[in-house]
C-alpha positions, 0 to 999 in steps of 0.5 A: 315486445316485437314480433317474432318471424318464422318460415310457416308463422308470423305472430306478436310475442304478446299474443303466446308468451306469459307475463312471467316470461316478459317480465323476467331478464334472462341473465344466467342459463337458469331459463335453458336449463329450467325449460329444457330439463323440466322435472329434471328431465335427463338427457335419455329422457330427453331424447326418447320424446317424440320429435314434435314434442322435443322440437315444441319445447325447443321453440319455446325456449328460443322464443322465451329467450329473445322475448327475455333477452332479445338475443341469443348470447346464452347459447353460444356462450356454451359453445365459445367458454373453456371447459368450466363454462357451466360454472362461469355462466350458472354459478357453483349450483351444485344441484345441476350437475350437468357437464360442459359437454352435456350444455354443448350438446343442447346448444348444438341441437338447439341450433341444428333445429333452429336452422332445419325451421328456418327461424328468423328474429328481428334485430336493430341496426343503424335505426334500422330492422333486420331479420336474420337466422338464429345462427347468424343472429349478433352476439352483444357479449362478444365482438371485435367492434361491432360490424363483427358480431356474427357468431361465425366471425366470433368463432374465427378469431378466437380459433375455433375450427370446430364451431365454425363447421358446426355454424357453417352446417347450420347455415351461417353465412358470410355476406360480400355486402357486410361493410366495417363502419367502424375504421376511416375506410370502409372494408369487409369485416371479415378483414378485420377478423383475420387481421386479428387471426394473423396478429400474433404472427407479426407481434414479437413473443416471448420464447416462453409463449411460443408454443401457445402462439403455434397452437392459436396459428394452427387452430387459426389456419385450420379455421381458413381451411375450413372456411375455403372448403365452405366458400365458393371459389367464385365468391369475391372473399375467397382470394382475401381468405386464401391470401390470409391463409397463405400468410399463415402458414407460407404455402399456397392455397391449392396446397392448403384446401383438402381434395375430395378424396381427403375429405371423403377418406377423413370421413370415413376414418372418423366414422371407424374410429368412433367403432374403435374395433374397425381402426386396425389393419388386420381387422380392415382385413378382416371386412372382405373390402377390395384391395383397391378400397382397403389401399384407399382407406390407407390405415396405416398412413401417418397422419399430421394433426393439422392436416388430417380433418376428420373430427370436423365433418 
């Protein structure tokens, strides 16, 4: 079965898993939803366990699912699949009942742990064995070719800025080494991937598909905005993705990427939003902040849906 790495362990999978687990294919999400709700265990249930135990019963599954599958395709699925991916992956098992967000809110913590322990696993590429993070680990389902298989890369092309901030938090990475073998010359995978973020751009649509066009462009550029707050200006990347972003949206990139003070004032605002009672002028007042904090948090700004960042941090 090969051997499974970790930051505090290394040992054979034979040596901890039951033959059961080697020999049944985890095909379906059955094996998630078996090991994490045993006995039906609901979701408070879940959380009012102690944290040794719940990070046990974490490892295991990971553990099961890449001795099973050897890959990680299962849990990322919940995070890239549109709202009915409970029933794209289980099938209509009525018996479940557990929501999309229910599913989502697993595989995030199921990558938040995995990356706090510093998991690793081994996988095969050009006759040639790699370890690499969880969070990083390739997908088979999903890819553009298949140099372009890390699950951030994924998440870029299909347009999805919220699940590159959460694989960025868990220490996804993007490495200037990563070479496309897959056209004539060699590049960076990264460029394929945002050619494909642009495509839609350069293509002639049909005005009835305008809108969703907009939308992917928006999503996409959000996307580079995160990415550019994540990467160091000095990474050798940065100019090809603010390049790319200034494509997208025809604005220079100093103008695209949010200053501290945008992204420390989004913060808050998200934090007092989810309070509900706080997000209101009179009620501001209300708290007894300085003049010059309450003027900062600037309620009343109106604020542009692909500028205002606040549900990503």
């Amino acid at each position: 079965m090969g051997t499974i790495s970790s930051s505090s362990r290394k040992i054979d999978s034979h040596l901890f898993f039951s033959e059961f687990c080697k020999a049944t294919k985890s095909v379906t999400m059955h094996t998630l939803i078996h090991l994490w709700y045993m006995n039906c265990l609901s979701k408070a249930k879940w959380h009012s366990l102690l944290p040794h135990l719940r990070n046990r019963v974490m490892q295991d599954f990971i553990d099961t699912l890449y001795c099973t599958s050897n890959s990680f395709d299962e849990i990322f699925l919940l995070l890239l699949t549109n709202a009915k991916s409970p029933y794209f992956i289980l099938g209509l098992n009525k018996e479940l009942g557990l929501s999309s967000k229910h599913l989502r809110s697993l595989a995030e913590d199921i990558l938040k742990f995995a990356s706090s322990a510093g998991l690793q696993y081994s996988h095969g590429k050009n006759n040639h064995n790699f370890l690499e993070n969880l969070v990083d680990f390739p997908l088979k389902t999903f890819s553009l070719c298949p140099c372009t298989r890390r699950p951030l890369y994924v998440a870029m092309y299909l347009g999805r800025p919220d699940i590159v901030r959460l694989l960025l938090n868990c220490g996804a990475r993007i490495p200037y080494e990563d070479v496309c073998h897959c056209a004539s010359h060699g590049r960076h995978p990264l460029k394929n991937v945002m050619d494909v973020m642009k495509a839609p751009l350069e293509a002639s649509v049909l005005s009835k598909s305008l809108p969703s066009v907009i939308s992917h462009t928006e999503r996409c550029a959000m996307v580079l905005r995160v990415l550019l707050v994540d990467l160091s200006y000095l990474n050798p990347l940065w100019n090809q993705v603010s390049k790319a972003l200034e494509d997208m949206t025809g604005q220079e990139a100093g103008d695209n990427i949010p200053s501290l003070k945008q992204l420390s004032r989004s913060k808050i605002r998200c934090l007092m939003k989810k309070r509900g009672s706080f997000y209101e002028e009179h009620l501001v007042q209300k708290l007894g902040l300085p003049a010059v904090l309450v003027n900062y948090l600037n309620i009343n700004e109106q604020i542009i849906p692909d500028n205002e960042i606040y549900y990503l941090l």
